[in-house]
N, C-alpha and C positions, 0 to 999 in steps of 0.2 A: 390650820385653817386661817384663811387669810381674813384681820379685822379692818371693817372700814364704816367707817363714824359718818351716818347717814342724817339728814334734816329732814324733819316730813312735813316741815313747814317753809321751805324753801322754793322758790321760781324754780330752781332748775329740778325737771322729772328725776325721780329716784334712779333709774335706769344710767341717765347722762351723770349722776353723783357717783354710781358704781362705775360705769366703765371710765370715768376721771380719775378715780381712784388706782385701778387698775394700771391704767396708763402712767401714772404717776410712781407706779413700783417698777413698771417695765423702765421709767428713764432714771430712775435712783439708782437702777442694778440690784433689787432688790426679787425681782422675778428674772431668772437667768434664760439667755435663750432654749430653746426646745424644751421649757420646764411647764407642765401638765398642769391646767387649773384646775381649781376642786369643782365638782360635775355642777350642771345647772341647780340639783335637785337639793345639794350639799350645802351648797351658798344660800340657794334661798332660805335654806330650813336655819343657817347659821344666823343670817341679817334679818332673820321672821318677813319676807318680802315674798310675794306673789315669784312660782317658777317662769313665768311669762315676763318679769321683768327685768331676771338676771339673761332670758334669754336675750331678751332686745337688747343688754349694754355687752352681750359678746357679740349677737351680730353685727351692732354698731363696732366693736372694738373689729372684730373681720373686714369691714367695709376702707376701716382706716388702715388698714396694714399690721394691727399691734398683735394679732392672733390667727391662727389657723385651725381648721379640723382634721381628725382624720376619723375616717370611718368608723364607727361606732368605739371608739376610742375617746374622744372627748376632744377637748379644746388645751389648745397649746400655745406657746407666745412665738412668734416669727421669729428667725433666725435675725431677719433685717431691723426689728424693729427698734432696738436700741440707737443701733444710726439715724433710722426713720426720724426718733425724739429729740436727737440732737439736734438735727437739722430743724427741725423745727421750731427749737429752741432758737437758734441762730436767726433764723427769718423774723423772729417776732420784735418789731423796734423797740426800745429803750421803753421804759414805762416812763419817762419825763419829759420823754419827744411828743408832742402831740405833730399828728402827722394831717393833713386835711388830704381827702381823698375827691378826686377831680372824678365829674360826670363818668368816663371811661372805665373809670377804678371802679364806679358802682354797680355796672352794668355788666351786667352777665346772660350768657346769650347762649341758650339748649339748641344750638347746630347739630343739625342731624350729616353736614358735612367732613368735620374734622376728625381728625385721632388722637391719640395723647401720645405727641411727638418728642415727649421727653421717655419714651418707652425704645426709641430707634436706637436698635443696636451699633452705636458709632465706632465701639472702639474694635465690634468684627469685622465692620464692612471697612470700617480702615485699616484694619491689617488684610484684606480679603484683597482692597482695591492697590494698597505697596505690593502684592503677590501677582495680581493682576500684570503692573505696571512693567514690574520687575522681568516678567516669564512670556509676556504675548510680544511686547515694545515694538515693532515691523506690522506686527498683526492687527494691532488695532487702529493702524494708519490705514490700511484697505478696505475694500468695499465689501460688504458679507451681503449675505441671499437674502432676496426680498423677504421672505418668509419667516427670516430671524438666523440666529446660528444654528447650526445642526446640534449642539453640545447642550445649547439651552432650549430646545423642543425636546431632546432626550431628556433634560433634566427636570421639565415641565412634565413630560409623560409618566415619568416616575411616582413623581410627588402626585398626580392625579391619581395613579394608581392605589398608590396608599393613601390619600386621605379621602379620596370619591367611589374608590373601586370601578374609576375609569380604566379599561384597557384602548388604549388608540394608541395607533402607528405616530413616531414623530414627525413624520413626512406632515402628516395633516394637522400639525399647529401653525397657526399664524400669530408672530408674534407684531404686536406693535404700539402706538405710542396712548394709550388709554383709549377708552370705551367710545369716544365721540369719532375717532378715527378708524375705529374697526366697524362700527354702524356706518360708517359714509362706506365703509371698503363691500358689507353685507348689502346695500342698498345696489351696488353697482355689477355684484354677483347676481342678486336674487331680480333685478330689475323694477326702476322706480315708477313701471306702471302697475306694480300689484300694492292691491291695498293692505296695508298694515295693522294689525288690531296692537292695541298698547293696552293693560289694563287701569280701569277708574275706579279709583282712585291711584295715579301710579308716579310714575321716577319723570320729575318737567324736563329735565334736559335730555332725555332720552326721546319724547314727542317732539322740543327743538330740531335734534339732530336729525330727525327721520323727515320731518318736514322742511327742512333745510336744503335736507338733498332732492326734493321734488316729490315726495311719497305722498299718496293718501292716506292718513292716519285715523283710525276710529280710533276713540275709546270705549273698551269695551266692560259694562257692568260686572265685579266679582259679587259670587253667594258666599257663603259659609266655607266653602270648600277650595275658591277662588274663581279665575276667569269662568265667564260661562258661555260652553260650546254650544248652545242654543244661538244664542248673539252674535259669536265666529259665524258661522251659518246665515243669520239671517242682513249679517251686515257682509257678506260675499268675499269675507277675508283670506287673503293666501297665505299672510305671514304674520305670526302672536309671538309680540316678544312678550316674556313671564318672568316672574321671579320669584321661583314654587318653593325655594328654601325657604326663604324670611321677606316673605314682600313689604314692598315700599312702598306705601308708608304702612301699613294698618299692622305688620310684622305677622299677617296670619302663613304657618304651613300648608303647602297644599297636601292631601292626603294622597294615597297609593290610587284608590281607585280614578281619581279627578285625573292623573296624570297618564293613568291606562286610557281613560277615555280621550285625552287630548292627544294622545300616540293612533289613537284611532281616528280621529278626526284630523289629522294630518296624514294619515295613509290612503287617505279614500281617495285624494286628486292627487294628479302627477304636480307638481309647482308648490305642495304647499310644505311649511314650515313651522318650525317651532325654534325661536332664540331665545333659550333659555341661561337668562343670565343670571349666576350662581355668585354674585359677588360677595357675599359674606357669610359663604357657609363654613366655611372653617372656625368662626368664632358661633361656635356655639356654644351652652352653656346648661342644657339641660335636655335628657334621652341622647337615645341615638341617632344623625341626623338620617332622611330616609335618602331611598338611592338616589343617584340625578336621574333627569326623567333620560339625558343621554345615554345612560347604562344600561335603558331600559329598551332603547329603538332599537329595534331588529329591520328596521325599513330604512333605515338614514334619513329622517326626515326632523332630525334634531340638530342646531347648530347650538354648540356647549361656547358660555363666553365668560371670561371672570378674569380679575387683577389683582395687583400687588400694592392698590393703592390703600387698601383696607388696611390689610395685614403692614404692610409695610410703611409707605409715607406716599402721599399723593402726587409730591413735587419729582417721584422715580417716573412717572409718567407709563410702565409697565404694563401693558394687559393682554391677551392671550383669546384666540378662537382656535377652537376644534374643530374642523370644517369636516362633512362628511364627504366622502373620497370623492363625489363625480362633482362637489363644489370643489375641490382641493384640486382637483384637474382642471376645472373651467377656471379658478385663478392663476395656473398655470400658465395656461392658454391666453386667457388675454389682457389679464393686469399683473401679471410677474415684474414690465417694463418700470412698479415704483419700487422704489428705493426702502430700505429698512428703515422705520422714522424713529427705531432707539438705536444711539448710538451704542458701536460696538464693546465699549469699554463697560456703561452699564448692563451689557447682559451678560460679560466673561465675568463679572462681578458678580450678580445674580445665579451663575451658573454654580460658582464655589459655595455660595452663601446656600444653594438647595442641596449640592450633591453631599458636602458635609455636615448636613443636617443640623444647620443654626434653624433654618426655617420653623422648624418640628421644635426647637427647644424657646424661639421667639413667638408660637403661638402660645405654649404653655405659662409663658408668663404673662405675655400681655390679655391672657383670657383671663387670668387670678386676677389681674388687678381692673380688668372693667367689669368684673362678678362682684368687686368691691363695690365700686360704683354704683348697680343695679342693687345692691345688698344696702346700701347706704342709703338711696333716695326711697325705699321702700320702709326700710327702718324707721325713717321722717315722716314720710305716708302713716305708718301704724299709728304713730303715737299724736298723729293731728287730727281734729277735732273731725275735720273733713274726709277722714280715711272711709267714713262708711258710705259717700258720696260719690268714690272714685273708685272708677275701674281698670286695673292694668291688663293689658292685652300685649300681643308679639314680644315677650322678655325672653324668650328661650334659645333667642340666638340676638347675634348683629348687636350693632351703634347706637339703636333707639326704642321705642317704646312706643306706646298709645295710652293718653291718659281721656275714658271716658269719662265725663264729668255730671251726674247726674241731678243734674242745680236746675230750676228753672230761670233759664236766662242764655243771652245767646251766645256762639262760640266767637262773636268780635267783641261780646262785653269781658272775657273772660282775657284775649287779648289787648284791649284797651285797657283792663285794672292791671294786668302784669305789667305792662309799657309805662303806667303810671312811677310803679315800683322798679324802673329800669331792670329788665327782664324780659327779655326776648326770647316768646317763643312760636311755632307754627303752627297754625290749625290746620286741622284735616280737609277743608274745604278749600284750600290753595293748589290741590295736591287733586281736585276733579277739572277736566275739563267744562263739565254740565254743571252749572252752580246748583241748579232747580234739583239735580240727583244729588247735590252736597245737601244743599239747607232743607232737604226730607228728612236726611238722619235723625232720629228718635232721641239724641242727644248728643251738645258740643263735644268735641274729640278736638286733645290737642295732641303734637308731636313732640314726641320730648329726647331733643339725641342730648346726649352724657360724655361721648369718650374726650371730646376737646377741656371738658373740664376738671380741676381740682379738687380734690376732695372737700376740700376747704370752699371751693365757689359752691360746689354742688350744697353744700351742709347751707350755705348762707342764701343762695339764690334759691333752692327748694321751698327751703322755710317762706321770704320772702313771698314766690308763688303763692301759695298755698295758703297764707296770711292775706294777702291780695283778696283771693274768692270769701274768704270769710263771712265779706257782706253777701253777698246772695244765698247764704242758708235760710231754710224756709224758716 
């Protein structure tokens, strides 16, 4: 049994003593890797410490990368983690340097935009794209079909197949240069005199985009369940974009029956539609996700839309429509004449990178390690004063969160005290078109995206947060 010499008179929680301690054997080499710790129940009874405490410094030790689970097996130390320590060792300056840290360096900023780009697999896409270079070199001097390559809609079809239990012809993918490109392409198919429903609170550049291109845009109020097809109905909409997996921002699932019902409220008029954009259902992180609502239309009145910028890096520009066949023919017919807006080389690229199944084995790691993240800021949540004040929402898939905050006080005092403590983050009321439907909410909500951050910013800028509200406790 492992001994560690605890202070119960000390600043730092009992919990952060144990799992430093911990951490502190994993980087001596004194905990080997894949080597078993003693069970939560073992430890506490060993240290006389509450079992809830040793839980919180293994979750915490999971969050940082020093440990793993395995199903009713217990807890184990990462294979990575010794290197993990090193490195971290390395990073930390000299203890006789003092370092002064500029406005920038303080400021840490919960984007619900970014990804954690130190996760991009460089060294397969760079041996994928020397194979590329090497085996196409004539080919990807030429012009390819508007639609994308034949090789990467097969390759797209596939990978739909197994992670959506989509079946679609690869005829009917449209591949092209991210989501703002393929809404201008959906607007010119579906016609920019029908009106648009977007959901409120929902994704701004996607209301940009569709009013850009000349559409009417309503936003349309979700319940519990999400959109509501009372409001399609009475605001005379022919086309809801949705995003039933994990919406943006509030992260709620749409259930089975809400999305039978919008399959039916899109079959009753001939023009109407449903673009349901599935952007980050692959990073899910808890159950099973449910089907797309495309797998579910028996009428084709579903257009399926999602990208590679989640999963992969934003700057690949990557995203993909499934158009159902009699749109797949009208782009045919009269907008074939543009040009493919990704170039050929990134999608012979993309096409190795799916059919050899790096894809499948680059979700599985980049989901562990922002499960750490969501494991980590929650970890922080427990054990602050304010935990019983705040309520997490949408954590079971995707980039972000919802933190309701149940303080009396408003959701710009709660942004004005983080901004004090250089901390930046998004309220929920940025994210309505109708302010008057924002500032009814029963309580401030802020956004809180994770994946561009560090384990290390997330540990520091959390805290900070959350120290920030302090004052408005009653």
């Amino acid at each position: 049994m492992m001994t560690i010499l605890l202070h119960l008179n000390h600043s730092k929680p009992l919990y952060r003593q144990i799992a430093d301690a911990i951490q502190k054997q994993i980087s001596d080499g004194e905990l080997k890797p894949n080597e078993k710790l003693p069970s939560r129940r073992a430890l506490a009874s060993h240290l006389q410490v509450g079992i809830s405490t040793v839980q919180t410094a293994y979750e915490q030790l999971i969050a940082e990368g020093y440990l793993y689970t395995r199903s009713r097996s217990g807890f184990f130390v990462d294979p990575d983690a010794y290197m993990f320590s090193i490195q971290m060792k390395n990073c930390n300056p000299c203890p006789t340097e003092k370092i002064e840290a500029t406005s920038s360096d303080k400021q840490i900023i919960f984007s619900t935009r970014g990804v954690d780009l130190t996760q991009f697999p460089f060294s397969t896409w760079a041996k994928l794209s020397r194979q590329v270079l090497s085996s196409k070199r004539e080919a990807l001097l030429q012009s390819i079909p508007s639609m994308g390559l034949s090789a990467l809609q097969e390759a797209i079809a596939s990978h739909l197949c197994a992670f959506r239990g989509i079946q679609v012809s690869p005829a009917q993918i449209l591949v092209g240069a991210g989501t703002e490109y393929l809404l201008g392409i959906l607007v010119q198919l579906l016609g920019a005199s029908k009106r648009f429903g977007v959901e409120e609170p929902g994704y701004p550049k996607g209301k940009q985009v569709l009013r850009s291109n000349g559409t009417s845009v309503i936003g349309i109020p979700m319940d519990t369940d999400g959109i509501q097809i009372d409001e399609l109905e009475k605001n005379g909409i022919s086309v809801a974009l949705i995003t039933p997996s994990h919406q943006f921002p509030t992260g709620k699932v749409m259930p089975i029956r809400r999305r039978v019902a919008l399959l039916q409220w899109a079959s009753e008029q001939s023009g109407r539609y449903l673009i349901e954009d599935d952007f980050d259902s692959e990073l899910r992180f808890h159950g099973k996700p449910l089907p797309s609502i495309y797998s579910m239309d028996v009428n084709a009145h579903t257009i399926y839309m999602n990208t590679f910028a989640r999963t992969l890096a934003p700057s690949l520009r990557i995203g993909y429509l499934v158009l159902p066949k009699q749109l797949m023919e009208k782009y045919q017919n009269s907008l074939s004449f543009y040009s493919s807006t990704v170039p050929s080389f990134e999608q012979y690229t993309l096409v190795q990178f799916l059919n050899e199944g790096h894809l499948e084995h680059h979700l599985n790691r980049i989901k562990k390690r922002y499960q750490q993240r969501q494991i980590l800021l929650k970890t922080i949540l427990k054990s602050h004063k304010l935990s019983p004040f705040v309520q997490i929402y949408g954590d079971s898939a995707g980039l972000h969160m919802l933190l309701e905050i149940h303080l009396q006080c408003k959701e710009q005092e709660l942004l004005d005290a983080a901004k004090q403590e250089q901390i930046i983050v998004s309220g929920l009321s940025s994210y309505y078109d109708n302010l008057s439907t924002a500032n009814a909410l029963p309580y401030p909500c802020v956004v809180l995206g994770y994946a561009s951050l560090s384990l290390e910013q997330i540990t520091k800028g959390f805290k900070r947060l959350l120290d920030a509200w302090i004052k408005f406790l009653p």
